[in-house]
ZAMARGU-4260 file (C-alpha; in steps of 0.2 Angstrom, whole numbers, plus 5000, padded with zeros to 4 digits):
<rodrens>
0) 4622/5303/4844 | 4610/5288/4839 | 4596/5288/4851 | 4600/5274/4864 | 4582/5263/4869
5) 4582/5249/4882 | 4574/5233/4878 | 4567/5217/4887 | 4554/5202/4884 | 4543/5192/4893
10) 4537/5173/4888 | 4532/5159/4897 | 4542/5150/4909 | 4549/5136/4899 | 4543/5120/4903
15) 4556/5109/4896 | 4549/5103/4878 | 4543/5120/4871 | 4548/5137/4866 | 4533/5151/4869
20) 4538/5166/4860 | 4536/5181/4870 | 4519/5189/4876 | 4524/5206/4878 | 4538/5219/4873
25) 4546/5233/4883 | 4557/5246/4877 | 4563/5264/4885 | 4572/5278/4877 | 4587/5281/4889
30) 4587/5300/4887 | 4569/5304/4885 | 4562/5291/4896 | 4550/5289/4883 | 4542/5269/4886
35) 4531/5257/4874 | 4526/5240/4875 | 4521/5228/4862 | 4511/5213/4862 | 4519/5205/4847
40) 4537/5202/4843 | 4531/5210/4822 | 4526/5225/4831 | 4541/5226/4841 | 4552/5227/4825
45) 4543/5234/4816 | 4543/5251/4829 | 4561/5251/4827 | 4563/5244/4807 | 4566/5264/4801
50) 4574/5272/4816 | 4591/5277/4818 | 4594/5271/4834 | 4604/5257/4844 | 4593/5243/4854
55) 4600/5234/4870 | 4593/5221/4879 | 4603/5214/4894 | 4608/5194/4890 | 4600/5199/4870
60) 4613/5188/4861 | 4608/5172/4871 | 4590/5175/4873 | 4578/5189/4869 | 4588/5194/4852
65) 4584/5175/4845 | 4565/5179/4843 | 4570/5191/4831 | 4580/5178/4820 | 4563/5176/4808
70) 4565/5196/4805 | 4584/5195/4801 | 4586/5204/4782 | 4600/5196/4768 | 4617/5204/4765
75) 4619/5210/4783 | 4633/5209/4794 | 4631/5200/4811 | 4645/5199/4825 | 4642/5184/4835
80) 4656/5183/4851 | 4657/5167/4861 | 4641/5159/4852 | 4633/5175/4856 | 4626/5188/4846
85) 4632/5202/4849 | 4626/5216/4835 | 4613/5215/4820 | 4605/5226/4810 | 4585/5226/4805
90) 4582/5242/4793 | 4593/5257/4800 | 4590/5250/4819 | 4606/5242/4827 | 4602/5228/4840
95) 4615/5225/4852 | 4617/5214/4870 | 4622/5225/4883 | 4631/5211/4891 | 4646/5211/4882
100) 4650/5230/4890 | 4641/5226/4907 | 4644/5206/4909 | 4635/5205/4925 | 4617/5201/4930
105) 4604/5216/4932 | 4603/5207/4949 | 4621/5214/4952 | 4613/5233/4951 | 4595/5232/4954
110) 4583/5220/4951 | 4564/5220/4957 | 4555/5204/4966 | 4544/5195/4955 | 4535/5178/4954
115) 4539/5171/4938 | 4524/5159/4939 | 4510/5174/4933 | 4519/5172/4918 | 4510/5158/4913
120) 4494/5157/4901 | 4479/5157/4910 | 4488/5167/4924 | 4496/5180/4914 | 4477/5189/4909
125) 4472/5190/4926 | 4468/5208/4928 | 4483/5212/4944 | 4493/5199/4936 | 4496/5207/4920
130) 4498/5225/4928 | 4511/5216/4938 | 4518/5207/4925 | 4521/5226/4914 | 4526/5235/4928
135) 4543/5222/4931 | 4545/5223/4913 | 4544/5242/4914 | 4557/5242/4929 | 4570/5230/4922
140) 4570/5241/4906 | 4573/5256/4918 | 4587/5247/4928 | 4594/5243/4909 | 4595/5259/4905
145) 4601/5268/4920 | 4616/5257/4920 | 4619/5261/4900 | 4617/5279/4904 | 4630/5277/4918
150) 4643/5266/4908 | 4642/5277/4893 | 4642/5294/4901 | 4658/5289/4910 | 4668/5276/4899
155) 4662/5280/4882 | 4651/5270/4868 | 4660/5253/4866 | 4655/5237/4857 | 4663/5226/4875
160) 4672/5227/4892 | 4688/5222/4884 | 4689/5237/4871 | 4682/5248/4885 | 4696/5244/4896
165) 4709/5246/4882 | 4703/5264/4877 | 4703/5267/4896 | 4721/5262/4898 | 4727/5273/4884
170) 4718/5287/4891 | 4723/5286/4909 | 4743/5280/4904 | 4745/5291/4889 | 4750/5277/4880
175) 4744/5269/4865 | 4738/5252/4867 | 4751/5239/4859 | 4752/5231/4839 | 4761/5216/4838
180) 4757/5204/4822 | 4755/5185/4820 | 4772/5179/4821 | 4776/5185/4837 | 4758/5179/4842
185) 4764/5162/4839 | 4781/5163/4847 | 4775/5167/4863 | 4759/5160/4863 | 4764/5144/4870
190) 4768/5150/4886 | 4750/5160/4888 | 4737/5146/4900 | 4724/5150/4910 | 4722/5150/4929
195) 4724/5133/4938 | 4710/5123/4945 | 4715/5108/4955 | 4708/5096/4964 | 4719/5086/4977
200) 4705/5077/4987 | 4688/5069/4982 | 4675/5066/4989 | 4668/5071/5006 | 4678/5080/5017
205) 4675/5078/5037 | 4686/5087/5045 | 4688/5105/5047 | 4697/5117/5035 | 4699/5134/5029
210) 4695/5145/5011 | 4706/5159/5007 | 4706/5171/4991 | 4719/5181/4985 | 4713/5198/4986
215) 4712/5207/4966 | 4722/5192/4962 | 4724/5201/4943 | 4725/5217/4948 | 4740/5214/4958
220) 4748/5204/4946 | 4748/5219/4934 | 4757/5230/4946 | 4771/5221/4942 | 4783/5222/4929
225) 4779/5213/4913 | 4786/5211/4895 | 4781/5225/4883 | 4786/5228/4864 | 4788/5218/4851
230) 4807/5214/4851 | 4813/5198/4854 | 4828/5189/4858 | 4829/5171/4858 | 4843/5160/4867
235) 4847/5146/4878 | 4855/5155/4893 | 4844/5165/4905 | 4847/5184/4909 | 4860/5191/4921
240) 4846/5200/4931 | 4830/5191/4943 | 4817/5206/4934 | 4823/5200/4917 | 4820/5181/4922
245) 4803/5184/4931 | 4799/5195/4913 | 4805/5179/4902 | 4798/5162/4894 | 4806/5147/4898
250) 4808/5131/4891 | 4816/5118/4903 | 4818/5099/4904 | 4816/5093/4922 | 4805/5085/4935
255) 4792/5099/4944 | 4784/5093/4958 | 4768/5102/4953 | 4772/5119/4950 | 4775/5120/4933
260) 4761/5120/4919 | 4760/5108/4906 | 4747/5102/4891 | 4752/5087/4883 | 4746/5091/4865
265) 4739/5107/4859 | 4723/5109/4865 | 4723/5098/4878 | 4716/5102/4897 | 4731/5112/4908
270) 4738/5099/4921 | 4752/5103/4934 | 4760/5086/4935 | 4769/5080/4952 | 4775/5064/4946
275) 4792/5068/4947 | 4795/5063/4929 | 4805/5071/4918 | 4795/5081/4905 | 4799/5096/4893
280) 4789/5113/4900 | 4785/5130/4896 | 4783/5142/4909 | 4786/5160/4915 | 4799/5168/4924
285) 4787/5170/4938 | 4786/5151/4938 | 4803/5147/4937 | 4806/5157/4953 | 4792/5149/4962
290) 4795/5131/4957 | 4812/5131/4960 | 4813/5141/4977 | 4798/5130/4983 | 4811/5115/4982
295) 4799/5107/4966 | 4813/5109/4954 | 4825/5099/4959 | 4835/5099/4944 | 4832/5107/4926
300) 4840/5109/4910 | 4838/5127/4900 | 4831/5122/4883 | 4827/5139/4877 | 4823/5157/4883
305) 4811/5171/4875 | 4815/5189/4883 | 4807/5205/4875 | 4817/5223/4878 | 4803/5234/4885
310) 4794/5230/4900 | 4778/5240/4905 | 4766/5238/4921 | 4749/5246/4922 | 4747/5254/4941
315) 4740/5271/4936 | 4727/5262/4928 | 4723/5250/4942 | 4724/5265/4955 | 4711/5273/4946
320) 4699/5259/4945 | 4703/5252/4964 | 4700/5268/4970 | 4683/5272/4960 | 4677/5254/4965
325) 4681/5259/4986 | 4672/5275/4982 | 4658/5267/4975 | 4657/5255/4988 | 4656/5268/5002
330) 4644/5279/4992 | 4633/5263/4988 | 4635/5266/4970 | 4630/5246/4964 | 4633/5251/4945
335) 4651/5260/4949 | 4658/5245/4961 | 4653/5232/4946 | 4660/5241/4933 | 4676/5245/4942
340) 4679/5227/4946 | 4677/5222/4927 | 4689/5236/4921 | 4702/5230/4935 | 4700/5213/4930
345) 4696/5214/4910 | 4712/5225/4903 | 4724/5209/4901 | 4713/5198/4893 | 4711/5210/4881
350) 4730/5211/4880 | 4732/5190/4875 | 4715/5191/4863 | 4719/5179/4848 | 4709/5186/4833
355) 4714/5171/4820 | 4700/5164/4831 | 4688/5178/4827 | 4676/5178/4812 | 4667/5190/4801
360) 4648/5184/4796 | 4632/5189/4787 | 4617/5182/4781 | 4613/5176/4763 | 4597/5167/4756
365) 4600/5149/4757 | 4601/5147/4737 | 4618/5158/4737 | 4627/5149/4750 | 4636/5140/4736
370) 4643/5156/4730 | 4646/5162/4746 | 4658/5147/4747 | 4668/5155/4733 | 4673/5170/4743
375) 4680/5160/4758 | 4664/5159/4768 | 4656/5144/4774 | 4638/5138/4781 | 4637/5141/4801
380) 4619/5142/4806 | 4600/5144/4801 | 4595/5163/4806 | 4576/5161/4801 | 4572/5157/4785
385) 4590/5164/4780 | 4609/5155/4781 | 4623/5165/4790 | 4640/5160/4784 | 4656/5167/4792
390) 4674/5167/4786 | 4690/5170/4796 | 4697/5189/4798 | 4706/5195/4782 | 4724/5197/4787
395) 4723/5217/4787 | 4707/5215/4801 | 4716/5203/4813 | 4722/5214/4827 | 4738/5209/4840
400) 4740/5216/4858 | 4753/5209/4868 | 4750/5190/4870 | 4767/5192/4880 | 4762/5205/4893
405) 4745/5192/4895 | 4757/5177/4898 | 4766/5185/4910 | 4751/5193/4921 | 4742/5176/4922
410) 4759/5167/4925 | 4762/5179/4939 | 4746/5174/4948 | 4750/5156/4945 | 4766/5156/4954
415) 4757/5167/4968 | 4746/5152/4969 | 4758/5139/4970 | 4769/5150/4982 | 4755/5149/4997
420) 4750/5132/4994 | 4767/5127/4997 | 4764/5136/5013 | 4746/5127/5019 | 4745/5109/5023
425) 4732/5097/5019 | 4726/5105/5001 | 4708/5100/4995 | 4707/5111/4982 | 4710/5127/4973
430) 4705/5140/4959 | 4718/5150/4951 | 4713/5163/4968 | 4708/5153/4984 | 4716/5138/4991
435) 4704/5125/5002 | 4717/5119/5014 | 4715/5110/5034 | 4729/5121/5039 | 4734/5140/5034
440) 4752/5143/5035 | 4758/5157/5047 | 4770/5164/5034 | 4755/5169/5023 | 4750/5187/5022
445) 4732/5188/5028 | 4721/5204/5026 | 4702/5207/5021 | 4707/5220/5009 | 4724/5223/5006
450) 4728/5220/4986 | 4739/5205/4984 | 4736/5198/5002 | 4724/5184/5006 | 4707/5183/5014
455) 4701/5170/5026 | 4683/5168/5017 | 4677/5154/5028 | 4682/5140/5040 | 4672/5126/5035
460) 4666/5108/5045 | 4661/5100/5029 | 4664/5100/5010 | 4659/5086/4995 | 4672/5089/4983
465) 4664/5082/4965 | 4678/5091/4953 | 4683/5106/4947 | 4671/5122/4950 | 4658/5107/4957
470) 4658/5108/4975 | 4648/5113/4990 | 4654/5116/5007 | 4648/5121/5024 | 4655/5134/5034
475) 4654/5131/5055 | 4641/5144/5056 | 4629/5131/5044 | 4630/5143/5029 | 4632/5136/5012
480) 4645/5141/4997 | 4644/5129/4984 | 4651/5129/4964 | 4643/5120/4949 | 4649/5128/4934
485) 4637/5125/4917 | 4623/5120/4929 | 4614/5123/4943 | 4613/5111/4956 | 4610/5109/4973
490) 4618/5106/4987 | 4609/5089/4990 | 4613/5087/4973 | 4632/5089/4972 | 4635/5080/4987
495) 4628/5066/4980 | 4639/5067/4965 | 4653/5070/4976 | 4647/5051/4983 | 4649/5043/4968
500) 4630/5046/4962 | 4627/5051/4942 | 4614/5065/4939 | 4602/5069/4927 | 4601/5089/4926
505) 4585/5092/4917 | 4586/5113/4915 | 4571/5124/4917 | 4575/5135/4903 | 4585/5131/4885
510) 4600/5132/4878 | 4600/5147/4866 | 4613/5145/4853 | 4618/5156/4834 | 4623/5138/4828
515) 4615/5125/4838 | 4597/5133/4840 | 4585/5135/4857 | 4586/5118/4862 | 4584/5109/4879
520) 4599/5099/4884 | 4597/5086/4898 | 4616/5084/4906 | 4623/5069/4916 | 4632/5077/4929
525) 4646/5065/4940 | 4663/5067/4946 | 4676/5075/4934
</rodrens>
């Protein structure tokens, strides 16, 4: 096996305008503990240019791995997920971000104090300063490394958590993971949304209300029976059987009351409309169910049903990782409890992955993007002083799951959803697994650990409600719990958004994008 090094950077705290590059280098050898530093990004790559080994660095692909864009050679393959790079090669050295197997925060596992402001020039060459400063380097590059030494010992060497989780499954089912192709794809694709963010009320809330989580809201989903195969029947009647509903796609014409999904055009935001209008939706069975025995379906016409032959549920998996993540918890075994939460949480994403979204890239010199053009690539981004261009996945590459057994799980936890809030009065707001509500129906299933049950998180005296994932509210105990995705705010700061106020979020460190650059981006931040 490659030898396996741990890797981290330090640069100056950003100060809004600028981009330092780093001061000083840290790299360990996970097996022989073997550690060096570097005092210049050349000598950093140049250490690893002719070795056969593979580099992490945790959060690489969106900051420490774009410092080394000026050393990126021509005619090399580079796998960029999410706007993140993923894996390069310099020389015979592959450079990866650890993230994409472990996508959590070191902080998660083990993370040292340290005052970032003796990172800055003039502070940094203080004698007890700079042994400081090497000494948190040293140990973050240790944490790295223990955690890839744990992950890999147990779970194998994998590019992601998705492709962890999958090889996982197959080994712990006896199954092999499911091949579908495109056509099926986009039969059932229609049906396959996300979770459901809502916001009822606005604003400032001055009353009192509750927050409650649906415990493994995922996992318990795929305990459940879900379509499997790649056999399909299409027809306008539904099945004789409820399992076979809950396992179909439906296409109805009625009014929903605010159960049922609905996008207007492709690609437009997920809504759940309550107008009462009538409107064409695609939903699953699950949903059907949930809308029309919570009384929001009053009447309905069956357009069209999609109903596959197999069906297939994923318990033995699930046990496996529940139990590893309460025996970690017990033991105290940070790395284990993350990394059973992601494997229970990451398998049926995997399972709905779209790869006519995915590219294949590499970098050319500049003068042969031209050519490049000829053989289906085009321009994407400056790496250095070279171009990378990327085409989609030649048809043979493109690999199909079971975008079916996807739509169903999230479906399922929809209809969960829908299903309590029917049952709370009062409902401020919710996120695919919690509900904000002034009042918790008795008929709801509450317990603090059971999967499937829900989980009185807080009882709160105030909340300022500024959109979806933008909130903060206070619990009776004065405790905070706030929500600002894409920036972070305070809470001063969100409740004045939540009053109508427009703010001007000026980050402290930049954007690191493969096509856009480092940049800094100043965002306007009011209610949405």
């Amino acid at each position: 096996m490659r030898e396996i090094w741990a890797a981290d950077c330090e640069t100056d705290p950003f100060d809004g305008v600028t981009i330092v590059q780093p001061f000083i280098w840290g790299a360990l050898n996970v097996e022989t503990r073997e550690y060096q530093t570097f005092h210049t990004t050349s000598d950093f790559v140049d250490f690893f240019r002719d070795r056969v080994c593979v580099v992490y660095a945790h959060n690489g692909g969106k900051f420490d791995w774009h410092f080394l864009l000026p050393y990126f050679e021509p005619e090399q393959r580079l796998m960029v997920i999410a706007g993140r790079i993923a894996k390069f090669k310099i020389g015979e050295c592959e450079f990866r971000d650890s993230f994409n197997i472990m996508p959590m925060p070191l902080s998660a596992v083990a993370k040292d104090e340290f005052d970032y402001e003796i990172l800055k020039k003039g502070e940094r060459d203080k004698p007890h300063n700079r042994v400081a400063i090497e000494n948190y380097l040293r140990s973050d590059c240790v944490h790295l490394a223990d955690m890839l030494v744990s992950f890999i010992a147990e779970f194998g060497f994998h590019l992601t958590q998705a492709g962890a989780s999958v090889k996982a499954w197959e080994k712990i089912s006896k199954e092999k993971a499911p091949e579908t192709d495109s056509e099926f794809f986009n039969t059932i694709a229609p049906y396959y949304f996300g979770g459901r963010v809502e916001v009822f009320e606005q604003g400032e809330i001055n009353d009192e209300f509750t927050i409650i989580d649906l415990n493994s809201a995922y996992p318990d989903a795929m305990m459940r029976l879900h379509p499997w195969g790649n056999t399909i029947t299409v027809g306008d009647e539904l099945p004789n059987s409820r399992g076979a509903i809950e396992r179909s796609f439906i296409t109805l014409k009625g009014p929903s009351l605010g159960a049922l999904p609905w996008r207007e055009k492709r690609g437009a935001s997920l809504s759940f409309p309550a107008d009462g209008e009538s409107r064409e939706f695609m939903c699953t069975g699950w949903e059907f169910f949930s809308a029309k025995e919570t009384g929001c379906l009053p009447y309905f016409d069956i357009l069209e049903v999609v109903t596959l032959a197999n069906c297939m549920h994923f318990r033995e998996y699930l046990n496996y990782f529940y139990q590893m993540k309460t025996d970690a918890k017990k033991a105290g075994d940070k790395a284990r409890y993350e990394f059973s939460k992601r494997f229970l949480n990451s398998l049926y994403g995997k399972m709905g992955a779209n790869p006519e979204e995915y590219e294949e890239y590499k970098t050319i010199e500049p003068c042969y993007i031209e050519a490049a053009e000829m053989d289906g690539y085009e321009f994407r981004a400056e790496v250095g002083k070279l171009a990378m261009v990327g085409r989609p996945l030649s048809e043979e590459r493109r690999r199909y799951y079971n975008v079916a057994t996807a739509a169903s799980i999230t479906g399922y936890v929809r209809a969960a959803w829908w299903r309590a809030a029917r049952q709370c009065s009062g409902v401020i707001y919710g996120d695919t697994d919690c509900i904000f509500a002034r009042k918790i129906g008795q008929e709801i299933e509450l317990h603090p650990e059971k999967l499937g049950a829900w989980d009185i998180e807080a009882v709160c005296k105030y909340g300022a409600i500024a959109g979806k994932k933008l909130y903060a509210v206070e619990t009776k105990e004065g405790k905070w719990k706030k929500a600002s995705k894409g920036v972070k705010l305070t809470e001063k700061e969100i409740i004045a958004v939540a009053r109508g106020a427009t703010i001007t979020h000026n980050p402290i460190a930049p954007t690191f994008s493969i096509s856009r650059g480092i940049k800094f981006n100043p965002r306007k931040i009011q209610m949405r």
